[in-house]
C-alpha positions in Angstrom: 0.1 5.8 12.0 2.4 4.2 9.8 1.9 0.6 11.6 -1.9 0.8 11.3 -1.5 1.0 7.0 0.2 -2.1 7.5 -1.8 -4.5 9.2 -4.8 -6.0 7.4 -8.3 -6.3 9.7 -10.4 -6.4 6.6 -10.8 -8.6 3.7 -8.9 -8.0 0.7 -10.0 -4.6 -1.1 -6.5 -3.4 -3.1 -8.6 -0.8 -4.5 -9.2 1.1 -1.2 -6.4 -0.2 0.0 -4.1 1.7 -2.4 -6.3 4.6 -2.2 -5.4 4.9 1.1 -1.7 4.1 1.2 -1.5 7.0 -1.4 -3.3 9.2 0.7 -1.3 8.8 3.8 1.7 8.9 1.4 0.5 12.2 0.4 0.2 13.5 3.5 3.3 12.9 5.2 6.1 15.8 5.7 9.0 15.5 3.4 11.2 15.0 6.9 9.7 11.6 7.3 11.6 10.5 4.9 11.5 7.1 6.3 8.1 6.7 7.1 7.9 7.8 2.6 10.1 5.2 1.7 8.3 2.4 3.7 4.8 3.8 1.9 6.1 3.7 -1.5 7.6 0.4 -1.1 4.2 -0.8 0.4 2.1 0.7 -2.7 4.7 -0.6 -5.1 4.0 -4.3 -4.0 0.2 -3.7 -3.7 0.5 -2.5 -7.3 2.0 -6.0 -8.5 0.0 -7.6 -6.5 -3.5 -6.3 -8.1 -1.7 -7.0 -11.5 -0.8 -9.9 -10.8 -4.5 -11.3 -9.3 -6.1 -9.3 -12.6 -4.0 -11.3 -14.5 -5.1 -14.6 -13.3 -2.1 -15.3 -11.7 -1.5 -16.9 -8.0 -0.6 -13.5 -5.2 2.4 -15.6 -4.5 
């Protein structure tokens, strides 16, 4: 499940995207500690990203 959050089919949308990366955050066990880590990091760098665009700036 975890893999398919990862991999972008779609064009850009960081709205949804997040949306959904919080979701599945959400939903995960507190055992999968692993699988909560990876998410947070993933939303964390989605989060700068959308600032970053917002602001004008280059996504790299």
């Amino acid at each position: 499940m975890i893999r398919s959050l990862f991999k972008r089919t779609r064009p850009l949308d960081l709205d949804r995207e997040l949306t959904e990366l919080r979701a599945a955050h959400a939903d995960l066990p507190v055992e999968s500690a692993n699988e909560r880590k990876a998410l947070g990091i993933l939303i964390r760098s989605r989060e700068r990203l959308r600032r970053r665009l917002s602001a004008g700036l280059p996504a790299a």
